[in-house]
N, C-alpha and C positions, 0 to 999 in steps of 0.2 A: 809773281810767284818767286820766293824768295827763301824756302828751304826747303829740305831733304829731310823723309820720316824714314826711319831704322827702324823696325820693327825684329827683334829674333823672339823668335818661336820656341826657342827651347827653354829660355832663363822666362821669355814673358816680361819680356823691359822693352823700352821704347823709347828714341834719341832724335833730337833735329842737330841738323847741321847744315851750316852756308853752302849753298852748292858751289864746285872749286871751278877757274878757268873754262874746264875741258865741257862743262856744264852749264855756262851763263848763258847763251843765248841757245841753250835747246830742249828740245818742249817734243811731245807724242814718243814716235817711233824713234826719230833723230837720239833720243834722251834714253829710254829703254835699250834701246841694242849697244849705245854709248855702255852704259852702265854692266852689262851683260859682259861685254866683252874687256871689262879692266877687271871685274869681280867675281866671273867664274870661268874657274876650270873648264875648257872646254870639253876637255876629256872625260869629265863626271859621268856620274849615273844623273840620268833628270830627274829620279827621285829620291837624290840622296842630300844630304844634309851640304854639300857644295852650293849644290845649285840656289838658283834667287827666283823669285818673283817680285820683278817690275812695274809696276804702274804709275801711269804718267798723263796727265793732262796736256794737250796742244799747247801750242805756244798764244794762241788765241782761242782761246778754252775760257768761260767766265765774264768776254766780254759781250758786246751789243752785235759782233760781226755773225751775221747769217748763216747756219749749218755746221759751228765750229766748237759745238760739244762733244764731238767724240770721243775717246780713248785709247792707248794704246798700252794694252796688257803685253811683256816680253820678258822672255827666261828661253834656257835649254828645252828643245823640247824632246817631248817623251815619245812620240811619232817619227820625227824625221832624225832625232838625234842631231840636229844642228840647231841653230841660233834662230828664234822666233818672234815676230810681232804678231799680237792679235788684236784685233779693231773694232770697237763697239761702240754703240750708241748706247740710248739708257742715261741716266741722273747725274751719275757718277764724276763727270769730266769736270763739268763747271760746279760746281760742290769742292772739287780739289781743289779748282782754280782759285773761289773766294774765299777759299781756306788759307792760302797761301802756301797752296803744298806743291813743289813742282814734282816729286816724286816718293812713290811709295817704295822701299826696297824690302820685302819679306823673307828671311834667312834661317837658316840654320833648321832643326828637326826639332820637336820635340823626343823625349824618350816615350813616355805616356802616351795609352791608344786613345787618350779622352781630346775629345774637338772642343776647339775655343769658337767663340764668335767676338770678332773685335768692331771696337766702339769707337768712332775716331771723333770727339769735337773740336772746337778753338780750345778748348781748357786741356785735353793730350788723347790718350787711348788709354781703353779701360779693354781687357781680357776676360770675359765671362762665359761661363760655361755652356757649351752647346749641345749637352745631351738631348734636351726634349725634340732638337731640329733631327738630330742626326738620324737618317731613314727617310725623310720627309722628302715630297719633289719640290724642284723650285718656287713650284703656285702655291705650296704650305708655306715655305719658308720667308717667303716675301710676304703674305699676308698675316701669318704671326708677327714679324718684324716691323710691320707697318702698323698691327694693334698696339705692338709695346710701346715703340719710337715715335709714333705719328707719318699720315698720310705725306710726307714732303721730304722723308730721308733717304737717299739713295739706296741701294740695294746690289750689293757684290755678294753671287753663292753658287756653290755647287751640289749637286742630286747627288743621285746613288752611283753614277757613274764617276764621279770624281770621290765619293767614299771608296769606290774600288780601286783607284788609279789605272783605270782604263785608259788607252791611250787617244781613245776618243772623245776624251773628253771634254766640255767645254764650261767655260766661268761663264754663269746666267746672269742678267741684269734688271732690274726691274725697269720698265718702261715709263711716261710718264703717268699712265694707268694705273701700276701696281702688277702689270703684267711681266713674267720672265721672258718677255720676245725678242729682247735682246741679246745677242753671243758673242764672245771671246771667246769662237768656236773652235778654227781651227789649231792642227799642235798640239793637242792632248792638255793644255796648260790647266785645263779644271783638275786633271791628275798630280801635278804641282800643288796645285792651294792645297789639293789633297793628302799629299806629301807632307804637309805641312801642318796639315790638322787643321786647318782650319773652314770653317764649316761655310761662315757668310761671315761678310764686311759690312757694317753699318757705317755711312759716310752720313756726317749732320753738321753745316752747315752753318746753323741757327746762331745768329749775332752779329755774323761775320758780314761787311758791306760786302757791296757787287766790285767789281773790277773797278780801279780807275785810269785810263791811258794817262800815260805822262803826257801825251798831246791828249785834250778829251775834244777841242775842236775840230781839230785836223781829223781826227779817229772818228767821230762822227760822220765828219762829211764822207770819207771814204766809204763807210759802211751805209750807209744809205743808197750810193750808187752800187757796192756791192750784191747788196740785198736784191734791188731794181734788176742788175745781170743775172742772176739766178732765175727769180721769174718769169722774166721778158722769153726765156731761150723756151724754143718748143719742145726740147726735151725733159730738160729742168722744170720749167714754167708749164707744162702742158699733160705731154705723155704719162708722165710720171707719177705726179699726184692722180691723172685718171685712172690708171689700170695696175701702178705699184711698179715693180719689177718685174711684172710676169707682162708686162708688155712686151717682154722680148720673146716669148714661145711664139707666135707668129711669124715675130721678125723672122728670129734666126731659124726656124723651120724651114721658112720659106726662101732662106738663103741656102739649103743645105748642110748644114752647119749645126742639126741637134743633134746631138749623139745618141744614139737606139739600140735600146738593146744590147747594152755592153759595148756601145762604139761600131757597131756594126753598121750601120747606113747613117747618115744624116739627115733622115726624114722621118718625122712618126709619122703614120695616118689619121691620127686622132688627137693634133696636137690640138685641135681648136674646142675639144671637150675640157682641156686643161690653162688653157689661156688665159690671161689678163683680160680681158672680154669677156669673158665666160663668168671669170670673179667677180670681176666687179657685177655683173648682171646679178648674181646671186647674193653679193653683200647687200645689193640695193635691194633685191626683192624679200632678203630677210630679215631689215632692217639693220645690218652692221653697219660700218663707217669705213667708206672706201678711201678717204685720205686723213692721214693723220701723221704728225713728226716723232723721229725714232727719240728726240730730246730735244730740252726749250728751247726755243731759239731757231730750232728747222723752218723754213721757208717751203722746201721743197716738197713735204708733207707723200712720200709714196707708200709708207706704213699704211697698215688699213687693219680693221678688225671684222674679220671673217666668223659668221656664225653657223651652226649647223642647222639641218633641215625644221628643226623646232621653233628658231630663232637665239637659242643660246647660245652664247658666244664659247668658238671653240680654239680660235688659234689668232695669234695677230702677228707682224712683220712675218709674214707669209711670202717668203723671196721666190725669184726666179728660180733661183741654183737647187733649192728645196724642190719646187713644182718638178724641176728634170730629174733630180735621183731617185725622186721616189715614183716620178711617169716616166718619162717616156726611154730612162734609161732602163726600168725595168717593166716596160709594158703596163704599166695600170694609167687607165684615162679616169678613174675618177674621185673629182678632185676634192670630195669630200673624204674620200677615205686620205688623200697626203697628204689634208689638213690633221687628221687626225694625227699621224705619222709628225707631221711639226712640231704638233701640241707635245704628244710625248718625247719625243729629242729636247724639249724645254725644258720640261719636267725633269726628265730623266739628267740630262746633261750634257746632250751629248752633239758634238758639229754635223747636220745634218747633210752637208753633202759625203762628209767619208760614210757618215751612216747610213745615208741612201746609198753608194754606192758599194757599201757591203751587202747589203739584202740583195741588189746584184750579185754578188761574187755566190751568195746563198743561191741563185738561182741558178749561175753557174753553172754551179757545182753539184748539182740535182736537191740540195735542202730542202724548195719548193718550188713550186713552176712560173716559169715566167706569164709575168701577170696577176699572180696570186696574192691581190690585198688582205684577203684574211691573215694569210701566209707571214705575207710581211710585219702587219701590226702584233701578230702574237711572237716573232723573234725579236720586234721591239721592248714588248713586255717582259722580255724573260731577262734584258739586261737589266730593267729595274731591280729583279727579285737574286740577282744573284745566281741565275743559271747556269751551268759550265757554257752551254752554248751561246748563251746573252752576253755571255764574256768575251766570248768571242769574236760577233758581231761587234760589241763597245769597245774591242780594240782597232777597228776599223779595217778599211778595205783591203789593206795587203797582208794582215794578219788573217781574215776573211779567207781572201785568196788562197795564201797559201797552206792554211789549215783544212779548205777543201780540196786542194790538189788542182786550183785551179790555176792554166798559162796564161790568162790571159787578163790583167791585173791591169787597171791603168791609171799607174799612179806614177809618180816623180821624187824622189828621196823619202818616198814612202807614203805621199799624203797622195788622195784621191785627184783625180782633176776634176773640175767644174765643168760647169755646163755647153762645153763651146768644144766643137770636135777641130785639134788641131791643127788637123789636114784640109780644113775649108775655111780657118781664119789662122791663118800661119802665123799673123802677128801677135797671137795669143799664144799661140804655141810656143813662139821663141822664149815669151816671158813662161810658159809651165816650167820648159826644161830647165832655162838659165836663172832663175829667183829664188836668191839663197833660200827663200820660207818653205822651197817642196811645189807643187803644182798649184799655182795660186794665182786666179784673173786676175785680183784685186791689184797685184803687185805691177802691172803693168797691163793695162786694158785696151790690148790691141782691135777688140770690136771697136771701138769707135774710129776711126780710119778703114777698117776692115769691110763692115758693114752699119753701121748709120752712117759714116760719111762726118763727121764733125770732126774738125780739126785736120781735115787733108782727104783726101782719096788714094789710096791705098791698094790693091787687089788682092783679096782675102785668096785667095787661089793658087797666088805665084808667089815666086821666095822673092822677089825683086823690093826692095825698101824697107820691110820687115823684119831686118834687123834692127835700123834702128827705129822702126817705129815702136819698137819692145822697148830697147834701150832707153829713149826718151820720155819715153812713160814709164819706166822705171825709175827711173829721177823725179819726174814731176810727182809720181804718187807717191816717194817718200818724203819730199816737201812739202804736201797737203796733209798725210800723216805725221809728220812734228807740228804742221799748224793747228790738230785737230779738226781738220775740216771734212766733213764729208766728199768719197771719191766721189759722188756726183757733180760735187760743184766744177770738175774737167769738163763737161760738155758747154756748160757755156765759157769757161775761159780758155779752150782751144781754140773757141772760133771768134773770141774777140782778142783785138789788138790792146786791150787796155785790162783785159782780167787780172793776169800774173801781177802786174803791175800795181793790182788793187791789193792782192794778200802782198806786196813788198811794205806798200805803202801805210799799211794796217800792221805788220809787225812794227815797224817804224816809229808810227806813232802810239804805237800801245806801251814802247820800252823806252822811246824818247831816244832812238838809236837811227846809223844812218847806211844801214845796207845797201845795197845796188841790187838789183834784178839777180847777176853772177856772183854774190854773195849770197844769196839765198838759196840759187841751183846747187850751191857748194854743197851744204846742209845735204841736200839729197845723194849728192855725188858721194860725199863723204861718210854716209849713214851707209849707200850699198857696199863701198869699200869694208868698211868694219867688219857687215855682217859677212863679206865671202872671206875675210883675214881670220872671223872667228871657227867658220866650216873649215876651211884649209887646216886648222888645231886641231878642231876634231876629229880630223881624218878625211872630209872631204876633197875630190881630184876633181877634173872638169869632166871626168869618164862620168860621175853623177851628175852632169848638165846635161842630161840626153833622155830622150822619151823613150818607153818603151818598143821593142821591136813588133809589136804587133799594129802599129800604128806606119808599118811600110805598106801595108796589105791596100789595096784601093778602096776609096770611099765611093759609094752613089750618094746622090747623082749625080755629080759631076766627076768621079773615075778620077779623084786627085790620091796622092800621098804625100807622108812627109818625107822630102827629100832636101834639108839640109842638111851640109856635111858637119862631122867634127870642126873640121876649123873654121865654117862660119860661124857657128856655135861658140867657139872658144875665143869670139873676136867680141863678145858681150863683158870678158872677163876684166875688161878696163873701160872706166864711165869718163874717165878724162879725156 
């Protein structure tokens, strides 16, 4: 990867340029928040002609190395009001890569209410007008685009929800199906493109070779043994492709550890109607496809395409975090209707765990009753159509909340928290409160020491170690997001001595450069730095590293709370 596309929006021009110094060896998240934080205003409106949208390919994005298509979408966001990375699977990544594009930077406003769709090939971008798209949901929009362009072009776009600038909103991607089951959910950044006019991204590839490592021998052999550690591991290699991500509604059920009902206990009773066991029983018996990769190149295959009671297919990348906000955090076990609920947050455009954990805040706050699937899927629909209330709902959970009058809101610089209740896996909890992104597992995925046990043992229960097992998985997962790699591939490389060692080894010889092991934790070190230097401009204090006060209240079953103090808390503010 070897330049920088400038796209502004408002003139409708488009420039490369050599990326400088501050840019040579960084790729995903590292590259994005990099950029974010030299070129905008902190201080902006997130939908004002200041702000940028980023995107950016892994640093091993394009090549042969296993699970390293990702992407990492970043801008101000329009939810938390601080500095954003959002992370997707989908086409898009390795399409930049053998483009030679290390990053997309999207600027300035148009004046004009008319939507572009832009065209990007080896020969530059072309600007074409996106009226016929505009109103359409994502499954329109990707299957027009894939009549016009051909079945092999990636697929960048937003619904109605990023026509609104909701602040729920998320950039859809097409799958390698044709499916929008992809998200660049959290952060509202579908509100951004929206911002921006611009409707969908056509990435095409077409001409362009594959990667070539400046070592292609050495990079080989690495990535073969890489490939091997991914599979071999029971959770990578096993659990994963079986049952997707909803392998963990048993787990962490059974750990105490689901959040119900607004955070109120840590057990549903009906989580085994909604389970990874339960799906896959039903993809099999309806003939869907229980493993399948989010983009080429996955190994670890936990995507699946989930069909309804007919056999038609109704939703695919069907995640854990999805299955909790729309069961067991709000009462519904059944799991055909939070497929439904999926489908439409695809469509529509919207990050499904703030979305599901608004339709809580709706039940709340008496809207509809807990439990109430009909309930929920028709306040889905009304964001589609533009409803004052669907607006509501699509600006998500703390907008929710406090539009209903409700106290008890669980969110973190304003973005909802995920599916892991704090107070029974603390080491997740330390990363809600302290990651610049707002309430975000991905940013540091204290479950696995907490409860699967991979990469250390832990006590999900007690404060003891849990600082830094937040802290060092805060690092680690910002170096797997500048390499483009899928966070799964941490479970097998916590628990081997020779993982880290393979993505050093594999940047190495992809750029023909000679980093160390603590040259590459730099990257991570140096990515969290940026982004807490960039919330500090915008007015962020350490008083917003801190979870809600509703979460002092005791959890069952096991009668825990969060009882970290402020200054353990404020002891995550330095990775050095």
């Amino acid at each position: 990867m070897n330049k920088i596309l400038r796209i502004d929006t408002k003139r409708k021009e488009f420039s490369y340029s050599d990326p400088d110094d501050r840019h040579a060896i960084l790729g995903g998240r590292a590259l994005t928040s990099r950029i974010v934080m030299d070129e905008v205003p902190p201080t902006c409106h997130p939908l004002s002609a200041d702000n940028k949208l980023v995107i950016a390919p892994g640093l091993l994005s394009g090549t042969t190395a296993a699970n390293s298509g990702r992407l990492s979408v970043g801008s101000k966001s329009p939810l938390t009001g601080g500095i954003k990375e959002s992370n997707a699977g989908g086409l898009v990544s390795q399409k930049l890569a053998r483009m030679g594009i290390q990053a997309i930077i999207i600027e300035d406003k148009p004046q004009e209410e008319d939507y572009s769709l832009i065209h990007i090939t080896k020969d530059g971008v072309a600007f074409l007008p996106a009226d016929d798209l505009v109103g359409m949901t994502n499954s329109e929009v990707i299957n027009t685009l894939w009549k016009r362009f051909g079945e092999k072009v990636g697929v960048a776009c937003i619904g109605p929800a990023g026509e609104q600038r909701l602040t729920g909103a998320s950039i859809q991607l097409a799958d390698p199906k044709g499916n929008p089951g992809r998200a660049a959910g959290r952060g509202g950044l579908g509100a951004v493109m929206g911002s921006k006019k611009i409707k969908a991204m056509v990435i095409d590839d077409a001409g362009c070779e594959r990667v070539k490592p400046a070592n292609k021998e050495a990079f080989s052999e690495v990535a073969k043994k890489w490939a091997k550690l991914l599979t071999s591991h029971p959770v990578s290699g096993e659990g994963l492709p079986a049952f997707g991500t909803a392998i963990l509604v048993n787990v962490v059920n059974e750990a105490g550890a689901m959040p119900t009902k607004n955070f109120r206990t840590g057990r549903f009773d009906r989580a085994e109607k909604i389970s990874g066991e339960m799906m896959a029983e039903l993809i099999e018996k309806r003939g869907g496809i229980i493993k399948e990769g989010c983009h080429p190149g996955c190994v670890i295959k936990c995507s699946q395409a989930y069909h309804d009671k007919n056999g038609d297919y109704l939703t695919s990348g069907f995640e854990y975090e999805t299955v909790w906000a729309f069961g067991a955090h709000c009462l519904i076990d059944d799991l055909d209707a939070i497929a439904e609920m999926d489908r439409l947050c695809d469509d529509i455009g919207l990050d499904t765990i703030d979305a599901g954990v608004a339709i809580g805040m709706a039940m709340e706050g008496g809207l509809i009753e807990w439990g109430d699937k009909a309930g929920a899927i028709d306040l889905l629909n009304k964001v589609r159509t533009g409803d004052p209330v669907g607006k509501i709902i699509g600006n998500g959970a703390a907008f929710t909340g406090q539009a209903l009058g409700v106290d008890r809101i669980p969110v973190v610089k304003k973005q909802a928290l995920p599916a892991y209740d704090p107070r029974a896996v603390k080491g997740v909890g330390v990363t809600y409160a302290t990651t610049p992104m707002g309430a975000d597992h991905t940013a540091g995925y204290g479950v696995c020491q907490n409860i699967l046990k991979v990469g250390g043992d832990v006590d999900a229960l007690k404060k003891e170690g849990n600082i830094d097992v937040s802290k060092n998985l805060q690092v680690a997962t910002a170096v797997l997001d500048a390499a483009g790699l899928c966070i799964f591939v941490a479970f097998p490389v916590l628990d081997s001595e020779e993982g880290f060692g393979m993505i050093v080894d594999m940047i190495n010889a992809r750029y023909g450069i000679n980093l160390t092991a603590d040259d590459v934790l730099a990257i991570g070190i140096n990515t969290l730095e940026t982004e807490k230097a960039f919330n500090r401009a915008a007015g962020f204090t350490k008083h917003d590293d801190r979870l809600p006060a509703m979460f002092k209240e005791n959890l069952e079953p096991h009668n825990v709370t969060w009882d970290f103090s402020d200054d353990e808390l404020d002891s995550t503010l330095s990775f050095g």
